[in-house]
N, C-alpha and C positions, 0 to 999 in steps of 0.2 A: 529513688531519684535524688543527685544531689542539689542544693544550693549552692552559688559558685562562692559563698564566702565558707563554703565546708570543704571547697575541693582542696586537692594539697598542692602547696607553695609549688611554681616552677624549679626543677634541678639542673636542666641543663636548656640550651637552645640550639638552632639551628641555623644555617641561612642559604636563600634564595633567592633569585633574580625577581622571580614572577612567581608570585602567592594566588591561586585560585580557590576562594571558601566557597564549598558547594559541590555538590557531585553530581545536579540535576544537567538539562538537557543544553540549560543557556551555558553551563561549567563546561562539560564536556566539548563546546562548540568552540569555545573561545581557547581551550587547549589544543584542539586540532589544527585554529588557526594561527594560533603563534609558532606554533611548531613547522607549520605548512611554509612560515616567512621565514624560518632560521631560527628561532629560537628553543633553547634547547632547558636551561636550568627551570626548568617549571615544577613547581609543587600542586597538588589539588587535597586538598582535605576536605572527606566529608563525614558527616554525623552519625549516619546510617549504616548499617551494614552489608550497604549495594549504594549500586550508584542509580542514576536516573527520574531520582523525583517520580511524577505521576506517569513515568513509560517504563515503572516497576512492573515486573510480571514475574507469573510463578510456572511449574511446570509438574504434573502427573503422571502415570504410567498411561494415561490418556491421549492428551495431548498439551502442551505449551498454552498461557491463556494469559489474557490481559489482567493487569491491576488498577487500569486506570484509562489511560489514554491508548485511542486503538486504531485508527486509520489515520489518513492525510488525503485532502482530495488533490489530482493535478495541479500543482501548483504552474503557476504564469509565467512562461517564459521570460519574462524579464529579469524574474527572480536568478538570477544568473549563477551567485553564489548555491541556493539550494539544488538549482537543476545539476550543478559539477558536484554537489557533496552525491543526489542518485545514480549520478553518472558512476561517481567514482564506487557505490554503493554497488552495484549493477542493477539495480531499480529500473534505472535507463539501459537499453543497451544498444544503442547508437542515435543518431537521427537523419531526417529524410533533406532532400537537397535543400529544403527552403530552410532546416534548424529545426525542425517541430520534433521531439521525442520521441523514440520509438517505446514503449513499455514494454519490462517484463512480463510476460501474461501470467504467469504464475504468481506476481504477486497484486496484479488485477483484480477484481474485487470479482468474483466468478457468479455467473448467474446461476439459482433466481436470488437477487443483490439485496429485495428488503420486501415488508409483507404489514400488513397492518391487520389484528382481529377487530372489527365493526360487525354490529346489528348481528352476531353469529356467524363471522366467515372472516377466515382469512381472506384479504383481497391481494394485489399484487401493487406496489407501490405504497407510502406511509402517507401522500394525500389522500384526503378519505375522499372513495367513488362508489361505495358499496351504500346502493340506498340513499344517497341524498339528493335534494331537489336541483333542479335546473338554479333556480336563484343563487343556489350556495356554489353552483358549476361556474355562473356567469361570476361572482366576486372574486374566485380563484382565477378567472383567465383576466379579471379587471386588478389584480395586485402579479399576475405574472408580468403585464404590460409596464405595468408600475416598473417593477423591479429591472426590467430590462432598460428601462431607460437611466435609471442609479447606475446602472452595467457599465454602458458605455460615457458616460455622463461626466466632462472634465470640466474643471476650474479655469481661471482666465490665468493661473501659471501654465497649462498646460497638463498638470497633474491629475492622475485619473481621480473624481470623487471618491472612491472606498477603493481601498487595494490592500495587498496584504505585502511585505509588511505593513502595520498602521500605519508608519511614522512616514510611508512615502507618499502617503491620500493630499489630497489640495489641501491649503489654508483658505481656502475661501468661506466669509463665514453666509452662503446661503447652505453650503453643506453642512459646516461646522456647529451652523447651529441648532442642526436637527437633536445635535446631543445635549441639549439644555433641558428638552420634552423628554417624555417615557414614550414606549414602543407603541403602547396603551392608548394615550394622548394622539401619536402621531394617526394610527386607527381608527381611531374615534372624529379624526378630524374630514380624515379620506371617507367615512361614513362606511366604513367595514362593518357588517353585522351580525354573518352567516358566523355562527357556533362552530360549524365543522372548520371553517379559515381561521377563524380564534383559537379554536385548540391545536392547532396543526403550528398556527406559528409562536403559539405560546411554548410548544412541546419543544420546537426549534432552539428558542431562547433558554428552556431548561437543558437540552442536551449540550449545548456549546456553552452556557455562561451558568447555568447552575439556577438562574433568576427566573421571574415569569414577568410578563407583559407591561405590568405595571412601576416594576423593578430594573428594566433593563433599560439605558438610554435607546432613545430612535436610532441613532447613529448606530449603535452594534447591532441593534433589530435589525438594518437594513443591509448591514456592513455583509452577514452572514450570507445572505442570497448574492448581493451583487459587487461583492470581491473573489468572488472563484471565478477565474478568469483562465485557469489551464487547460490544456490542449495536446494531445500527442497524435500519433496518427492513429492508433487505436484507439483513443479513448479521446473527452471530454470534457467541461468543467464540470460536470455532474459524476465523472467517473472518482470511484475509489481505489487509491490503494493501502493493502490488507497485510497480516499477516495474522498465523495461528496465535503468536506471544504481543500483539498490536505492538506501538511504536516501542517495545523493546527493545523490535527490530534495527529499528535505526538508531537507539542508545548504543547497543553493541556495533554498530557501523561506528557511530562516533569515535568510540573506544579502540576498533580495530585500525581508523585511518590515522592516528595517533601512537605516541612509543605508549608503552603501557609503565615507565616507569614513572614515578613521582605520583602516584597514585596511593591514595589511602584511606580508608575505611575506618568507620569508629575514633574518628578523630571529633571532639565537640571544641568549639572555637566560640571563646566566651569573655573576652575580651580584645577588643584594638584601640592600639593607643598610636600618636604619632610622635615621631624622632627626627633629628635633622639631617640622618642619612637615610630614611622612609618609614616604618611601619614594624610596630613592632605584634606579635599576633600571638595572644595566649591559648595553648591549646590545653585538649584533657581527653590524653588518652585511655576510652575507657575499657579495652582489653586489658592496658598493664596498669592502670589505674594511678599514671602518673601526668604530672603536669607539665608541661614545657612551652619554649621562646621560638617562633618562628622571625627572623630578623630579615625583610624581605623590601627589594628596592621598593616593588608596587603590588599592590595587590585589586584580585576584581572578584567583590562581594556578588553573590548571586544567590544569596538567601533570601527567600520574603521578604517582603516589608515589614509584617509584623513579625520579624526576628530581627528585622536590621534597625528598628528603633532601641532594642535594646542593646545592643552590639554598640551603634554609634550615640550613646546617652552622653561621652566624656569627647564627642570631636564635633557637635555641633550645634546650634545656638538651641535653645530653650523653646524657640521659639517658630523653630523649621522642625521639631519633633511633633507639630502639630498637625503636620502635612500626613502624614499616618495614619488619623482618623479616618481620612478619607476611600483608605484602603479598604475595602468590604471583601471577603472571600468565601464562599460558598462551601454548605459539608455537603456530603457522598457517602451514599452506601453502597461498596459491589459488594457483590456475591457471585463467586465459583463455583456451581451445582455440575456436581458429575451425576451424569441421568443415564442409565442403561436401557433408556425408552423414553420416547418423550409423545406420550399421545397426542392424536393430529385429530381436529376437527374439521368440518369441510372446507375446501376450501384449496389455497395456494400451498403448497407443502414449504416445510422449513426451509428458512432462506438463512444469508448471513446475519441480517439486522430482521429482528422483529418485537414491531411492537405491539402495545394495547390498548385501543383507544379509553381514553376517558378515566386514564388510571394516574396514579403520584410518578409510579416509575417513567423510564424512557423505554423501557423494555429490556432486550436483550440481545449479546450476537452469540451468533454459536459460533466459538474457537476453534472446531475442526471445520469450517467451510471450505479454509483453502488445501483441506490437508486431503490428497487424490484418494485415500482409501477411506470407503462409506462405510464405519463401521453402525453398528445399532449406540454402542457406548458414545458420549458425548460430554464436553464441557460446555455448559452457557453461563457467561460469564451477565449477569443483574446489573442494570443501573437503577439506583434511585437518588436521584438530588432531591436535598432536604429543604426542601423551599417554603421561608415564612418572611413575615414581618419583618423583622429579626433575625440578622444572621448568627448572633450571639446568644439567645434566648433558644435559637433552632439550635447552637451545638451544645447547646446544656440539656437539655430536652434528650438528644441524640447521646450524650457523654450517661445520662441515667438508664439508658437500656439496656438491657443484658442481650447474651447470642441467641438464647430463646426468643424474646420480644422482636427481635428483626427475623429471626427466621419465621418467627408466625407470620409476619407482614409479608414477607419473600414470597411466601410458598402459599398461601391464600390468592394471591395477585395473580401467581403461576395456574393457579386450580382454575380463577374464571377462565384460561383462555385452553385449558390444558387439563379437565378434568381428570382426576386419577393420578397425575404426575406424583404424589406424595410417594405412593407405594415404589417410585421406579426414582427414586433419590438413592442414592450411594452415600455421598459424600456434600458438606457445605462449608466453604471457607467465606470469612466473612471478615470486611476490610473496609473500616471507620476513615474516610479522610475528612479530618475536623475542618482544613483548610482547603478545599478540594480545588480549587480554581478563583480566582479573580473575579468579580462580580462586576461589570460596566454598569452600573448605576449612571441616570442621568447627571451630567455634568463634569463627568470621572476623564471620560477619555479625551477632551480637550480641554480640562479644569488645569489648573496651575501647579496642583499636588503632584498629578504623574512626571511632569517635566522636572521639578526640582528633587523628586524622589529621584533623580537618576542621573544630577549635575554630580560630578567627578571632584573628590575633598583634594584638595591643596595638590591636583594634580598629580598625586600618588595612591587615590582608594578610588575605583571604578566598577559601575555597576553593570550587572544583567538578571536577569530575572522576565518571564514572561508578564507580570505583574504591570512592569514598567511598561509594557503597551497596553494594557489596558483588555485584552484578551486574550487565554490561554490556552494558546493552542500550538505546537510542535514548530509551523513555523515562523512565531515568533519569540521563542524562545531560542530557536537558531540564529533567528536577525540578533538580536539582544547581545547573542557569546561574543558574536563576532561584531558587532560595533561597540562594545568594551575593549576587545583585543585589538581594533584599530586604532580606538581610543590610546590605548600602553605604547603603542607601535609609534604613536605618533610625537612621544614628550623624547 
């Protein structure tokens, strides 16, 4: 690894209209859209040797399988920008007289869609109904009512209470102020008590934010059930759509609705400084292991936060590098197990998502659901968010375990629901994200920090990052690209 006062001296440089650092979802987005308005001289540099941040995926003689991030549910027809990127995608493939979507079915989320092991059974749906009492039945249909009223529930601008993007929810603070409390608090206050509605919306809060109940603002607690608002004529706001390599998929849409030039890999971007004709961008390319000058009118940072503190340490005040802290992000462990069997116990047979109750993980999908040939051979792709006290202490903890220590945890998890599965392992790829996702910690997503993390320097360095809203999920990393790139569009 190098130090950047080891790397060697710049030799020559380049220049460009439009600098994009980053190669993730919110980069790729904000490429498609400059490009989409006319503009052509674009650069992207990224670190990695792929593009797409956490909608990396890998592929087998198996099948295609996620690294990370893996569906998107129907998004809200208002979202106008995302429904023409599916359109353009063919995700969409037309709509009906009123405007409502028609879906792809094949990338549909195909039944049976998800499954839960409780008390010794698969049941059929991840709310638990296997075995619990009427009381714990009556607090689920008393937090469905809840939620549906956050659903349709608007501000006195007119603005729906939770919507996705964040950035477009009311300012009014009886909603706004839900995010001061924990999810935890806000439960506790509704007098929620049933164990099975605890762990069900705790598991919730782990799979979208990496957090649990206590850790996770009200506001995202709530944001999660009653901001899916999409709708097609096949399907619903509870519908999914899937693929075999998850949102890969639409990394490579991004990539293809775009020229493919100006595109680069292995590029580390380890200083910016500013100039009086814009930005000057040190790079370190580490295939040919030299250094160089990008000289670029404007540029749109779409690296983390905690990379972009260090990047911008010499453009601003001492005293806005404090906003940072504020950033929390969540580590992840996947795991890709190629299984040439996968014992079934009684119960609903293998679905796409399945979980277990009562366990660390969120469970598992299996990567060939959508794929039409049912072989026995299979990929299932493991989540577990590494959820403590401490997100720093949890990825030192997670940074001292070797491939063994996780794969024992993996495959022990797998055994309660899946006895015998050891023997009918193949294969196990296993993939640390230390930074896995944005953490909506109480007071984060209408705190001061995410707004001024994402104010534009001297009108020439402009941000995206999912980060900046405050939850990370595909599409807000999409809103992010492109109100950077309308941001450039507009100076």
């Amino acid at each position: 690894m190098h130090h950047i006062e080891t790397l060697p001296k710049p030799t020559r440089s380049i220049e460009t209209d439009t600098l994009i650092i980053g190669g993730g979802i919110s980069a790729l987005s904000a490429k498609r859209w400059l490009e989409k308005q006319g503009q052509r001289n674009i650069l992207l540099v990224e670190m990695d040797d792929h593009f797409g941040g956490n909608s990396h995926f890998g592929k087998n003689s198996v099948s295609a399988y996620p690294w990370g991030a893996h569906y998107i549910p129907l998004p809200d027809i208002r979202n106008i920008e995302l429904i023409d990127f599916l359109y353009e995608s063919k995700v969409i493939t037309g709509f009906d007289s009123l405007g409502i979507p028609v879906y792809n079915e094949y990338y549909l989320c195909q039944d049976p869609e998800e499954r839960l092991f409780i008390n010794g059974l698969w049941q059929e749906g991840v709310i638990p109904e296997a075995g619990i009492h009427q009381k714990d039945k009556e607090e689920f249909k008393k937090f469905a009512a809840l939620i549906n009223y956050y659903k349709s529930a608007k501000g006195t601008d007119g603005k729906d209470a939770f919507t996705i993007p964040v950035d477009k929810s009311t300012t009014d603070d009886i909603f706004r102020k839900l995010d001061k409390i924990s999810f935890k608090t806000f439960l506790d206050n509704e007098a929620f008590t049933s164990k099975y509605l605890l762990w069900y919306l705790e598991y919730c809060c782990k799979d979208d934010y990496g957090s649990n109940l206590e850790s996770t603002s009200a506001w995202a607690g709530i944001h999660y059930f009653a901001a899916r608002k999409g709708k097609g004529t096949n399907g619903n706001s509870g519908t999914i759509l899937t693929w075999p390599q998850g949102n890969g998929f639409l990394m490579e849409q991004l990539k293809l609705q775009s020229s493919q030039s100006g595109l680069m890999c292995n590029q580390l971007v380890y200083n910016i400084s500013n100039t009086n004709s814009g930005i000057d961008v040190s790079v370190y390319d580490t295939q040919k292991q030299e250094s160089y000058v990008i000289h670029t009118k404007k540029a749109i940072l779409t690296a983390p936060q905690y990379v972009n503190k260090h990047l911008l340490k010499n453009l601003i005040p001492e005293d806005k590098l404090n906003i940072y802290k504020d950033f929390e992000y969540a580590p992840w462990v996947i795991a890709n197990l190629t299984v040439n069997k996968l014992p079934q116990l009684r119960g609903l047979p293998l679905c796409w998502d399945n979980v277990i109750y009562g366990t660390q993980s969120v469970g598992y999908v299996n990567a060939n659901h959508q794929d039409l040939a049912n072989s026995l051979k299979k990929v299932i792709t493991f989540y577990l968010p590494l959820v403590g006290k401490s997100t720093d202490a949890t990825r030192k903890n997670a940074q001292a375990k070797n491939y063994e220590d996780w794969l024992k945890i993996i495959v022990s998890e797998l055994e309660y629901a899946h006895p015998g599965i050891s023997t009918f392992i193949e294969h196990v790829d296993i993939w640390i994200w230390g930074h896995g996702m944005i953490a909506p910690r109480p007071d984060f997503i209408w705190g001061q920090s995410r707004r001024m993390a994402g104010e534009p320097i001297n009108n020439k360095l402009f941000f995206a990052h999912s980060d900046l809203s405050g939850i990370s999920i595909f599409e807000e990393a999409f809103y992010q690209g492109i109100k950077a790139a309308k941001q450039v569009l507009a100076i």
